[in-house]
OpenMM code with the backbone's topology and positions (N, CA, C; nanometers):
from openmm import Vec3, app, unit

residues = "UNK UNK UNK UNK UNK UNK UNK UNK UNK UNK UNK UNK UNK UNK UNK UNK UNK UNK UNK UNK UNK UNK UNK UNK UNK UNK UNK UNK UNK UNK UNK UNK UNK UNK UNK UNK UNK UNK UNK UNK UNK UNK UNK UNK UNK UNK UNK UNK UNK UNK UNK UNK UNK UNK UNK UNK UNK UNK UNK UNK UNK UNK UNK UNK UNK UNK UNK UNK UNK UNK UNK UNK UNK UNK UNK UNK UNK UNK UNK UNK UNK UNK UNK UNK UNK UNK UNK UNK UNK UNK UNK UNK UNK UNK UNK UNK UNK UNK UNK UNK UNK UNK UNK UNK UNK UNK UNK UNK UNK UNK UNK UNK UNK UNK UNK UNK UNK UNK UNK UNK UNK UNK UNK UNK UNK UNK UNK UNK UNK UNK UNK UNK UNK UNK UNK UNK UNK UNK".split()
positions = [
    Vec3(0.0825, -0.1201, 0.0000),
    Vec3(0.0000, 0.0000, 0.0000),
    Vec3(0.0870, 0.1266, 0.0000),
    Vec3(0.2091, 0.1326, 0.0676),
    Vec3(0.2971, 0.2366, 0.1021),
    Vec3(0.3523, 0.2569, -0.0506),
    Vec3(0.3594, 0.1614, -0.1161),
    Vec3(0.4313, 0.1481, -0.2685),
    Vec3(0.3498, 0.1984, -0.3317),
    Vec3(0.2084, 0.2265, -0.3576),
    Vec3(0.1308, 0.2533, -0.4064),
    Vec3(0.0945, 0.4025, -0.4000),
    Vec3(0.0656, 0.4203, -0.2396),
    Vec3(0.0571, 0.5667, -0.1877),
    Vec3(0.1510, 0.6545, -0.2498),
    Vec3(0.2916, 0.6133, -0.2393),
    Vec3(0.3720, 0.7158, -0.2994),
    Vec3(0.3942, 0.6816, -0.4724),
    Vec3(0.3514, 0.6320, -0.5195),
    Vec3(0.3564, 0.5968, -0.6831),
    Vec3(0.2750, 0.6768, -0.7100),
    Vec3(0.1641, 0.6766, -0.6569),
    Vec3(0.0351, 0.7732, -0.7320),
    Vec3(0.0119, 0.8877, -0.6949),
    Vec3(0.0807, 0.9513, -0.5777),
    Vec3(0.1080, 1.0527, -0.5630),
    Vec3(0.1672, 1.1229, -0.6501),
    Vec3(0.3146, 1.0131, -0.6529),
    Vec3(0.3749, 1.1678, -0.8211),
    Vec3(0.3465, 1.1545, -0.9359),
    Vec3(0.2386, 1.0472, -0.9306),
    Vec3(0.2237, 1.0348, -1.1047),
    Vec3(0.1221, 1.1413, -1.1130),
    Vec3(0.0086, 1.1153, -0.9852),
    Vec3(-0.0621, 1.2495, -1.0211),
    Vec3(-0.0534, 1.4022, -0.9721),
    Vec3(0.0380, 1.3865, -0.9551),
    Vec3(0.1175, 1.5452, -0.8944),
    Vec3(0.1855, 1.5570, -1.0303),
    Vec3(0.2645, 1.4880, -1.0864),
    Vec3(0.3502, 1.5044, -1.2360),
    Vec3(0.2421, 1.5529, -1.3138),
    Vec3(0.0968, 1.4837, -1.3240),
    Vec3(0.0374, 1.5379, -1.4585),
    Vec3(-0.0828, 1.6710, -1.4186),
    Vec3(-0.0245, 1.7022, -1.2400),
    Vec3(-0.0932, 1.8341, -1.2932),
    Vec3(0.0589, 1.9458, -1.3156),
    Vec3(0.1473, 1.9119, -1.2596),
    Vec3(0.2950, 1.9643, -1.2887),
    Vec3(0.3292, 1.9804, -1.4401),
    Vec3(0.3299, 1.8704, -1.5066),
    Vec3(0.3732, 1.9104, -1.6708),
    Vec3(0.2982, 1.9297, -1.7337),
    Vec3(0.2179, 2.0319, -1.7751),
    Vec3(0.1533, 2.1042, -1.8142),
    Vec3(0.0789, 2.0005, -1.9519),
    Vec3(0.1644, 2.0001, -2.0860),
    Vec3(0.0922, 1.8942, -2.1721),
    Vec3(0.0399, 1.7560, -2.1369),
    Vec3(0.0763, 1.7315, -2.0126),
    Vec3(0.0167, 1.5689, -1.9348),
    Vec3(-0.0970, 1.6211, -1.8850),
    Vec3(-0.1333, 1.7673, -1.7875),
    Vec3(-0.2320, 1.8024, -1.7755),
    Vec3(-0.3555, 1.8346, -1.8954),
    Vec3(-0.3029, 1.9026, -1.9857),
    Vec3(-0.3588, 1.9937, -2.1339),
    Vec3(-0.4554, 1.8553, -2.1744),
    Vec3(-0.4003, 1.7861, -2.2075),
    Vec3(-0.4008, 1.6498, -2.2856),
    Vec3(-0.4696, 1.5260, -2.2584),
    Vec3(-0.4219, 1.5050, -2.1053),
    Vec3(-0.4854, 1.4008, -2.0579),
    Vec3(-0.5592, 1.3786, -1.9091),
    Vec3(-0.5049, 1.4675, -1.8178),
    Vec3(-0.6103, 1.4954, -1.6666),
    Vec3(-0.7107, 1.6027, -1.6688),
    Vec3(-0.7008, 1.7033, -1.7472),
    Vec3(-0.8242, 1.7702, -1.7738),
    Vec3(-0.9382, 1.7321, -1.7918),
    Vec3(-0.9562, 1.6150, -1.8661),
    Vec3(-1.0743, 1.4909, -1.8554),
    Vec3(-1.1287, 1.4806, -1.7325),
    Vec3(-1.0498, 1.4438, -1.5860),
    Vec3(-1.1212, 1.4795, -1.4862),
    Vec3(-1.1159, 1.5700, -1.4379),
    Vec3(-1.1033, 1.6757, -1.4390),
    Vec3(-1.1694, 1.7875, -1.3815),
    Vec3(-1.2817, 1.8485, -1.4558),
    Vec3(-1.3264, 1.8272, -1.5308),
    Vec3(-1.4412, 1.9096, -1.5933),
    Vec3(-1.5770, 1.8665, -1.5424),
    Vec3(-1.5775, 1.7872, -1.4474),
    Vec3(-1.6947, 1.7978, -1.3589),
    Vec3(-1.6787, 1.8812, -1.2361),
    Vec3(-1.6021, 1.9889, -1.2412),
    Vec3(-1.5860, 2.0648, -1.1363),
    Vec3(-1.6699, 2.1826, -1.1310),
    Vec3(-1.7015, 2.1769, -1.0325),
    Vec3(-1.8511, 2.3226, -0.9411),
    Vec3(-1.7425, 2.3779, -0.8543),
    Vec3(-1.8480, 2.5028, -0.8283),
    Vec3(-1.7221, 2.5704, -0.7247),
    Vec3(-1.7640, 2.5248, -0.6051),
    Vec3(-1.6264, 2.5107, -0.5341),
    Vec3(-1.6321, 2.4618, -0.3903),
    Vec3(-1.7027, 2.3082, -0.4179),
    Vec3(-1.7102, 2.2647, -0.4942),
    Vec3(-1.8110, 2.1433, -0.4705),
    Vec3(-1.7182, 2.0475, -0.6112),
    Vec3(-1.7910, 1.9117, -0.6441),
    Vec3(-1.7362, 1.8185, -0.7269),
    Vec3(-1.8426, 1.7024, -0.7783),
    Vec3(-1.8698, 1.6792, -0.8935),
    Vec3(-1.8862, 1.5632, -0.9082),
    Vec3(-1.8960, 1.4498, -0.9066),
    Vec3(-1.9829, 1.3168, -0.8531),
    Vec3(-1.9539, 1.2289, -0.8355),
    Vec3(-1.8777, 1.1507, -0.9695),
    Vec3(-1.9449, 1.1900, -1.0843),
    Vec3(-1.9000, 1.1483, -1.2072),
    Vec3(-1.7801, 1.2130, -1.2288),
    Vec3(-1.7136, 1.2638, -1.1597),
    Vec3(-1.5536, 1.3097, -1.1626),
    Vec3(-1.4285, 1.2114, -1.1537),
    Vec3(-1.5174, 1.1212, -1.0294),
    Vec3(-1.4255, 0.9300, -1.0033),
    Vec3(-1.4378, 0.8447, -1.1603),
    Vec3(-1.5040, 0.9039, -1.2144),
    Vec3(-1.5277, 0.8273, -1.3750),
    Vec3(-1.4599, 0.8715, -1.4736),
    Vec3(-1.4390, 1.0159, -1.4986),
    Vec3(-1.3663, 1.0457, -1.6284),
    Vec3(-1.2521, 1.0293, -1.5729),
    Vec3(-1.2103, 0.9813, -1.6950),
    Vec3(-1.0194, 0.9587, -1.7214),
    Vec3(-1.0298, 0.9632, -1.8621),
    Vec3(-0.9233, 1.0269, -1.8898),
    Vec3(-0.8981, 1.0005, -2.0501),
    Vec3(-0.8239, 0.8468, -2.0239),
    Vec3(-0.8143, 0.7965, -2.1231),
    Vec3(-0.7634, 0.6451, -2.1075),
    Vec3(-0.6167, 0.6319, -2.0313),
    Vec3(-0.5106, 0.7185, -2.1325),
    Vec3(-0.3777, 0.6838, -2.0724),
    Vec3(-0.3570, 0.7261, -1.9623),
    Vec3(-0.4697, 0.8401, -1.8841),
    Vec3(-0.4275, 0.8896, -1.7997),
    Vec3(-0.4648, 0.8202, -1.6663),
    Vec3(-0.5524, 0.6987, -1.7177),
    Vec3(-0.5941, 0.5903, -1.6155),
    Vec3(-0.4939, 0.4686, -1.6174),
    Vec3(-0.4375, 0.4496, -1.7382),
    Vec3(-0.3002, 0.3777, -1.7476),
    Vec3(-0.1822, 0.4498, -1.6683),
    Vec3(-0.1393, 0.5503, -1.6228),
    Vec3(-0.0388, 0.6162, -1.6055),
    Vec3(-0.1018, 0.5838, -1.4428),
    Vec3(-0.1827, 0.6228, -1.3963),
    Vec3(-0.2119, 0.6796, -1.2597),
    Vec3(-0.2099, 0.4798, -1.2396),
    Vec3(-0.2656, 0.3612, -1.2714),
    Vec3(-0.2540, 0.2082, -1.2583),
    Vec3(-0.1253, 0.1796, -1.2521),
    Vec3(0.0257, 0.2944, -1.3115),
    Vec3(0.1051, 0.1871, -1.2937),
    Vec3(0.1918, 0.1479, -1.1523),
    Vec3(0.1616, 0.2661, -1.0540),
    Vec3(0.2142, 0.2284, -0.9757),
    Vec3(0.1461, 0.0539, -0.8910),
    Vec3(0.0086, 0.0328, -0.9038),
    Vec3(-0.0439, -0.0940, -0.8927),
    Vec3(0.0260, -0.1929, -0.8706),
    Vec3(0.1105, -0.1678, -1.0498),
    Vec3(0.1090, -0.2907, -1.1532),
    Vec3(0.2948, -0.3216, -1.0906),
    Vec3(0.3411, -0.2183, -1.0435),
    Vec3(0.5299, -0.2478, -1.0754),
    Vec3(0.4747, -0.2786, -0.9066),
    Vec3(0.4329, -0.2287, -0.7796),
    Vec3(0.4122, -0.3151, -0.6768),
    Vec3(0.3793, -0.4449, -0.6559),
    Vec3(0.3102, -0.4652, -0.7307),
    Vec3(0.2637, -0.6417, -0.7461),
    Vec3(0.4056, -0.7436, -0.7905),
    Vec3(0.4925, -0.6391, -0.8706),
    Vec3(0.6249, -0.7362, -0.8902),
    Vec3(0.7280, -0.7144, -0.7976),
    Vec3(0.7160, -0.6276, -0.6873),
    Vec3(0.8057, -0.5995, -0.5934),
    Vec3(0.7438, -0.6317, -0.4571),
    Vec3(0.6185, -0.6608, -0.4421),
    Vec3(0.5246, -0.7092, -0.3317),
    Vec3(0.4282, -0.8219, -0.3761),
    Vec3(0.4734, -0.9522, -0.4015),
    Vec3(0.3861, -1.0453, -0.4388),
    Vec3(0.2741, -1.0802, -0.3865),
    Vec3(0.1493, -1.0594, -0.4384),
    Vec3(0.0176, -1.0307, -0.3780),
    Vec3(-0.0982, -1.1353, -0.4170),
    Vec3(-0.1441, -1.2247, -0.3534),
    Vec3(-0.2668, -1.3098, -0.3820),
    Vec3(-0.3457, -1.2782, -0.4714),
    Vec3(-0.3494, -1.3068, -0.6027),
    Vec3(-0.5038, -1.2848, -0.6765),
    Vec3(-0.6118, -1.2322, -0.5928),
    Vec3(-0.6466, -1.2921, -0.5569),
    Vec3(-0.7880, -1.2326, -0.4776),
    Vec3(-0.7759, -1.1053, -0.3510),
    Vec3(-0.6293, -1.0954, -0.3023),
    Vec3(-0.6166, -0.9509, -0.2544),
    Vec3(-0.6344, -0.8715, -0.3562),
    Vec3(-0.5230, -0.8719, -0.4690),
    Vec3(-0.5092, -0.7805, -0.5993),
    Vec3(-0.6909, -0.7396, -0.5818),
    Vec3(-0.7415, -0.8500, -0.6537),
    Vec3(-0.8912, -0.8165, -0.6850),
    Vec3(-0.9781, -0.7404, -0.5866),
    Vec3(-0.9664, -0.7590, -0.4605),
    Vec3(-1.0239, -0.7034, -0.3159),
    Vec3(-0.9969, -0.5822, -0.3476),
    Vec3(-0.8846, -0.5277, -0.3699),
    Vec3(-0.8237, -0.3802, -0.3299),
    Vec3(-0.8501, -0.2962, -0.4817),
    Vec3(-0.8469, -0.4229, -0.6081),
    Vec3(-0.8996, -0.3086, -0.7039),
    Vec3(-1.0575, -0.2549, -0.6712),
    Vec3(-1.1548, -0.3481, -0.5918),
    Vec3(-1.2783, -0.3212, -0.5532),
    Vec3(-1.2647, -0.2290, -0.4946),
    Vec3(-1.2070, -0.1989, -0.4069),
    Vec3(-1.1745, -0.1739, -0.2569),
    Vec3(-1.1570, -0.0181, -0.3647),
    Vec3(-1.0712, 0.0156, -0.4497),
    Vec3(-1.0485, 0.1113, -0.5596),
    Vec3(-1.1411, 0.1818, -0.5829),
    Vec3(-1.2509, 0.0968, -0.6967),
    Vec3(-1.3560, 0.1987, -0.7622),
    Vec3(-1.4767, 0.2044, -0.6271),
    Vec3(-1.4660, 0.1487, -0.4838),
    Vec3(-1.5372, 0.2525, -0.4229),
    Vec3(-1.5364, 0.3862, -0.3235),
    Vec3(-1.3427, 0.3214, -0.3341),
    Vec3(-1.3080, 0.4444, -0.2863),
    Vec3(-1.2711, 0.6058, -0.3962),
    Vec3(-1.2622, 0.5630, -0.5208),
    Vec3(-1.2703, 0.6627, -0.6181),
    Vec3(-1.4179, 0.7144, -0.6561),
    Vec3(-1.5622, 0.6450, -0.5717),
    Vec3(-1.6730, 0.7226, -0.5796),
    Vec3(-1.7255, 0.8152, -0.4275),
    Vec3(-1.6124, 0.7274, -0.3798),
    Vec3(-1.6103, 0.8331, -0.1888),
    Vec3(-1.5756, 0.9478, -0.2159),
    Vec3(-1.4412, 0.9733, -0.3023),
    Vec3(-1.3634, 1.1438, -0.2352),
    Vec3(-1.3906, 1.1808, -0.3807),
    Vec3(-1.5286, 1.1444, -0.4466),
    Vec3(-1.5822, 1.2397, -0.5777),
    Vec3(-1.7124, 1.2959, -0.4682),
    Vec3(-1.7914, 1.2165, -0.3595),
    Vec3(-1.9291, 1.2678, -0.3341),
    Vec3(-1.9721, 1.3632, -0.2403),
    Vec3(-1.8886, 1.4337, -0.2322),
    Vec3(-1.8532, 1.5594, -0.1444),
    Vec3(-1.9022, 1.4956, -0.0239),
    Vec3(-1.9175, 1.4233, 0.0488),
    Vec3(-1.9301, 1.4297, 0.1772),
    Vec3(-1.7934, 1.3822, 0.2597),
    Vec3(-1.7522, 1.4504, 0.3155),
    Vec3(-1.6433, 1.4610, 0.4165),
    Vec3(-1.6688, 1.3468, 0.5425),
    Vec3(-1.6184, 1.2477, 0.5886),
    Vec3(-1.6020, 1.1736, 0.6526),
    Vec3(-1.5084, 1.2081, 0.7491),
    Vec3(-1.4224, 1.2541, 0.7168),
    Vec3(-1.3490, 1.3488, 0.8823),
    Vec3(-1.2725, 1.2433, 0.9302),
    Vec3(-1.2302, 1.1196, 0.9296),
    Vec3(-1.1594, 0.9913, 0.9126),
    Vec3(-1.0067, 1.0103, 0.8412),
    Vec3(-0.9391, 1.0514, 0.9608),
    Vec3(-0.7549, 1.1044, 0.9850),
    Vec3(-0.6952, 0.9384, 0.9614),
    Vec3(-0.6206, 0.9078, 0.8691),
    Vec3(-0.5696, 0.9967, 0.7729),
    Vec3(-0.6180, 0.9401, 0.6277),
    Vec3(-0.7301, 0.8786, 0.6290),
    Vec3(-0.7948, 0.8612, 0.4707),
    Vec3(-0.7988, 0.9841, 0.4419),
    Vec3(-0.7643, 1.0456, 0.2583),
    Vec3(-0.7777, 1.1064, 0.1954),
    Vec3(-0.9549, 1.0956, 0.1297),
    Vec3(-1.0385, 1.1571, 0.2269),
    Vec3(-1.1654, 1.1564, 0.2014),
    Vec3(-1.2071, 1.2929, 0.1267),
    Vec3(-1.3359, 1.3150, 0.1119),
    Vec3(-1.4164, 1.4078, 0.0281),
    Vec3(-1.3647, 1.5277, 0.0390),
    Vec3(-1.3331, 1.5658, 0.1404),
    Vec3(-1.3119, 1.7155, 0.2166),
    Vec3(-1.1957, 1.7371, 0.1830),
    Vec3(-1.0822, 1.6350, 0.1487),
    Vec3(-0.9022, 1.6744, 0.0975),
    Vec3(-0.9788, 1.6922, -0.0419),
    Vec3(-1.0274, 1.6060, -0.0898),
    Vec3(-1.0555, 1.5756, -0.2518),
    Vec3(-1.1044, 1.6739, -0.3149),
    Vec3(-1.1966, 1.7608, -0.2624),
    Vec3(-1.2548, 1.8910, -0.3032),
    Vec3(-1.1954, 1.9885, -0.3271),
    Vec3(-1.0585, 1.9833, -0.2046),
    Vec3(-0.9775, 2.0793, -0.2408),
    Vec3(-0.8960, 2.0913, -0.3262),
    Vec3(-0.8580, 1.9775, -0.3458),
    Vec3(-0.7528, 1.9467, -0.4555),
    Vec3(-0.8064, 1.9550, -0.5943),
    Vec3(-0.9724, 1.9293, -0.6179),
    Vec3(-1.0093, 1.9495, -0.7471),
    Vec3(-1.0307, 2.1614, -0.7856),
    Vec3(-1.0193, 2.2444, -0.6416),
    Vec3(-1.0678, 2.3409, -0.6822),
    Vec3(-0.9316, 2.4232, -0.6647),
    Vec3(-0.8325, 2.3528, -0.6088),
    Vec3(-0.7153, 2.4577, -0.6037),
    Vec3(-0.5974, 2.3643, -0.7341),
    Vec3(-0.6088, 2.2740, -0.7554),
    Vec3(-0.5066, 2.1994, -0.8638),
    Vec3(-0.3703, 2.2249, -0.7821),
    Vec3(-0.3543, 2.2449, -0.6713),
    Vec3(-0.2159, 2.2294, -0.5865),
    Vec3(-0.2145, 2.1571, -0.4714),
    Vec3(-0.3388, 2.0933, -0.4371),
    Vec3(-0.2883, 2.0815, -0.2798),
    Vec3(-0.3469, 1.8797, -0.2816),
    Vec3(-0.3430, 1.8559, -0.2162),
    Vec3(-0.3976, 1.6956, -0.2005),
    Vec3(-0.4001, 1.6161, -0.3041),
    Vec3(-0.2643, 1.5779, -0.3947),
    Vec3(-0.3047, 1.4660, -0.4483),
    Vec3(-0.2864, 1.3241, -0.4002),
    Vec3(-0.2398, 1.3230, -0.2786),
    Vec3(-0.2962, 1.1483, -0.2101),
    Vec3(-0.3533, 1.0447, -0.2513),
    Vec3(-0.3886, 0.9283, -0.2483),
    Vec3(-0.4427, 0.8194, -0.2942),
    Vec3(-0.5497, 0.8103, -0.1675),
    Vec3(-0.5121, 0.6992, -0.1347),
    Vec3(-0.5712, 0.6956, 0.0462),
    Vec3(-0.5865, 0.7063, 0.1322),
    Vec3(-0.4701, 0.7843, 0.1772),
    Vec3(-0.4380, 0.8685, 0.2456),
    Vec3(-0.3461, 0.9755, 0.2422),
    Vec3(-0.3800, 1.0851, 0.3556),
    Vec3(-0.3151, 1.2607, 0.3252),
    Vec3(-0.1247, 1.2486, 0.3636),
    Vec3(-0.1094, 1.0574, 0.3905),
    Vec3(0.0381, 1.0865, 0.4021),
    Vec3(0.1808, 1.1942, 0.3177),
    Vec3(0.1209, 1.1074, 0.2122),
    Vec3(0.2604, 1.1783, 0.1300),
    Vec3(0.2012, 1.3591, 0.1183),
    Vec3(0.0862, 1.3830, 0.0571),
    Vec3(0.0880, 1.5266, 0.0965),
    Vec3(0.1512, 1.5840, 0.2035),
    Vec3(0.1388, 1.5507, 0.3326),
    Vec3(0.1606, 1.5831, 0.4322),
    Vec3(0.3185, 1.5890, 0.4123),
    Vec3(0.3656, 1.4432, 0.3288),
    Vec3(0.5423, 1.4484, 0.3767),
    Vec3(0.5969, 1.5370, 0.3120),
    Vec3(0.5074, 1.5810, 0.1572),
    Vec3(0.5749, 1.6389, 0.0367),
    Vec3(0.5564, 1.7958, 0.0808),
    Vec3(0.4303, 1.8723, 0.1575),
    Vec3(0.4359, 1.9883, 0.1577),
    Vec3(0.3242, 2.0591, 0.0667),
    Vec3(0.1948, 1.9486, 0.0101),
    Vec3(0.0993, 1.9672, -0.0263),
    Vec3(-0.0049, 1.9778, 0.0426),
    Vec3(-0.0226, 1.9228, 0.1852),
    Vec3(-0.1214, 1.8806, 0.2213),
    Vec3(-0.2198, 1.9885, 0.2559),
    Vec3(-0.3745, 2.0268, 0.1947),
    Vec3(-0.4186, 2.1324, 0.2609),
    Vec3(-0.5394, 2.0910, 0.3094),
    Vec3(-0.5626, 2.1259, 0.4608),
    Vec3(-0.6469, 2.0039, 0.5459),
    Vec3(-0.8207, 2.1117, 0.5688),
    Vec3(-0.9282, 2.0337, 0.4993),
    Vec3(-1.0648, 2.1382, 0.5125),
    Vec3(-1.1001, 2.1639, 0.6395),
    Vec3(-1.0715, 2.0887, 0.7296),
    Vec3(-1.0933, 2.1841, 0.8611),
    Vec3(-1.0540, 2.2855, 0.9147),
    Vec3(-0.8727, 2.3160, 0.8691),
    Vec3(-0.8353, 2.4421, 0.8799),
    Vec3(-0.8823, 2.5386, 0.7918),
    Vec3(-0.9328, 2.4981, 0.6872),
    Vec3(-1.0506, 2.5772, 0.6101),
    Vec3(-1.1567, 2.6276, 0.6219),
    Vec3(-1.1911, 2.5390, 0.6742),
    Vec3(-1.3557, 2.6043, 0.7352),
    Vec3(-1.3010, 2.6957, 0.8642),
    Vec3(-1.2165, 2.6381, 0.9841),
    Vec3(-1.1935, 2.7357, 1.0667),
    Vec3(-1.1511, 2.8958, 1.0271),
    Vec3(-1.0674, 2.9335, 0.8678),
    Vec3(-1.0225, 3.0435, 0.8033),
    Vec3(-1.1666, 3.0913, 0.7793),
    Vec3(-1.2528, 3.0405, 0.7098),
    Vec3(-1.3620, 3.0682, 0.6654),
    Vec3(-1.4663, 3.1402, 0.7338),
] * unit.nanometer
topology = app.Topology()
chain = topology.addChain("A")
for resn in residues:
    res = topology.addResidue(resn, chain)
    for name in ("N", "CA", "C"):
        topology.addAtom(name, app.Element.getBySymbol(name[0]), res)
């Protein structure tokens, strides 16, 4: 999971960072973006490669962490329902899953929370921007 957490962190920190990876291929999901608010159908668009790119950290863990078929399969489940959690704006408040309330922010500022499952690596990298200290600014 730790292999994973930080794989998909910079892959999707890289494609809002290099600009033609963004232009091209993550812009697809953001265009279900409201202000202050998000899409559930936001966990759905991907342009294709950009759902290949963000899978590979998955795919090179499974050859460096040999993993049971049926875990693999558990945790890709375990995946598309946690990619319809931090699209449905409701905030779960559950330290340190990367839930609704990081996810919102990150779709309306394009700098802060790109995490997987949790706000670790934000936190380690110097991204992390947490909605409760938000609402308290607010």
């Amino acid at each position: 999971m730790a292999l994973v957490e930080f794989g998909i962190y910079w892959m999707h920190r890289e494609l809002h960072d290099i600009k033609p990876l963004y232009k091209y291929l993550h812009t697809t999901h953001h265009i279900y973006n409201k202000q202050n608010t998000l899409s559930p159908f936001a966990g759905l668009a991907f342009h294709p490669l950009d759902g290949i790119l963000q899978a590979i950290p998955h795919t090179i863990s499974l050859f460096i962490v040999p993993t049971h078929f049926m875990t693999h399969m558990l945790l890709l489940f375990c995946e598309g329902v946690w990619t319809a959690n931090i699209h449905d704006c409701i905030h779960g408040k559950i330290w340190p899953v990367m839930g609704a309330g990081y996810h919102t922010i990150h779709h309306t500022t394009y700098k802060h929370n790109y995490g997987h499952y949790t706000i670790w690596m934000d936190w380690m990298f110097g991204t992390l921007r947490d909605p409760e200290e938000d609402l308290k600014k607010a």
